[in-house]
N, C-alpha and C positions, 0 to 999 in steps of 0.2 A: 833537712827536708826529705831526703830520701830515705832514712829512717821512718821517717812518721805515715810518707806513702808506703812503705812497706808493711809496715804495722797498719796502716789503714785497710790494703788488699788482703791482710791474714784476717782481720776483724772482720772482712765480706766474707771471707770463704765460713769462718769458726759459727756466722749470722743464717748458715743453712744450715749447720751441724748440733743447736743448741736442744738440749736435753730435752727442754717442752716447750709449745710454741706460747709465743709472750700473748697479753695481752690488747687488744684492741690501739688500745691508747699510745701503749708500747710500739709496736709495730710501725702505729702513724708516727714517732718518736724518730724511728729508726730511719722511717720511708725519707723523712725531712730531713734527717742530716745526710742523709748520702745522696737526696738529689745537692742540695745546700754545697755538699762538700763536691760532686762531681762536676754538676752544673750552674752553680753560682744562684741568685736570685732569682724567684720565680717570675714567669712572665705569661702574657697572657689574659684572655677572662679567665673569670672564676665558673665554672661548670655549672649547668643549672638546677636549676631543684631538682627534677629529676633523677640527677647523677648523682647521687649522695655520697658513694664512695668517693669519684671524682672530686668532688665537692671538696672533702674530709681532706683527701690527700693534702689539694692544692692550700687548703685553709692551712693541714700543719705544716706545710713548705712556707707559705706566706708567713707566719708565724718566726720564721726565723733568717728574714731576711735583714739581708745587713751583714749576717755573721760571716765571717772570714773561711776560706775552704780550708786552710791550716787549723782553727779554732771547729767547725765541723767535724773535720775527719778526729779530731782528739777526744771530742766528746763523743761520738759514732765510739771511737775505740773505747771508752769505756762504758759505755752503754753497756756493750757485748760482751766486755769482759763482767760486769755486776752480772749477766744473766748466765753464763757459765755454772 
């Protein structure tokens, strides 16, 4: 376990230093495993039309709820590592 959090915090630090910034979808990708992986399932309403971005996020956080912050943080890490 503390392996894999440590490999998780290098995967946030390497997630600001990445060669070109990802794309859109990517990003919302990223945004949801590391709420997923830090903060567990999402809660709350969902933002309202207005808020698109807000919207986006929370839709791909909801998106992969359920999953496990051990099973997150491993996919997070290689997220980051494919985008290297």
């Amino acid at each position: 376990m503390a392996n894999l959090k440590a490999a998780f915090e290098a995967a946030v630090a390497a997630s600001k230093q990445l060669p070109e910034k990802p794309d859109n979808m990517t990003l919302l990708k990223i945004y949801s495993l590391y709420k997923q992986a830090t903060e567990g399932d999402v809660e709350g309403k969902r933002p309202g039309f207005t808020d698109m971005v807000g919207r986006a996020k929370y839709d791909a956080w909801a998106a992969v709820k359920g999953k496990g912050a051990d099973e997150a943080m491993q996919e997070y890490i290689d997220l980051i590592e494919s985008l290297k």
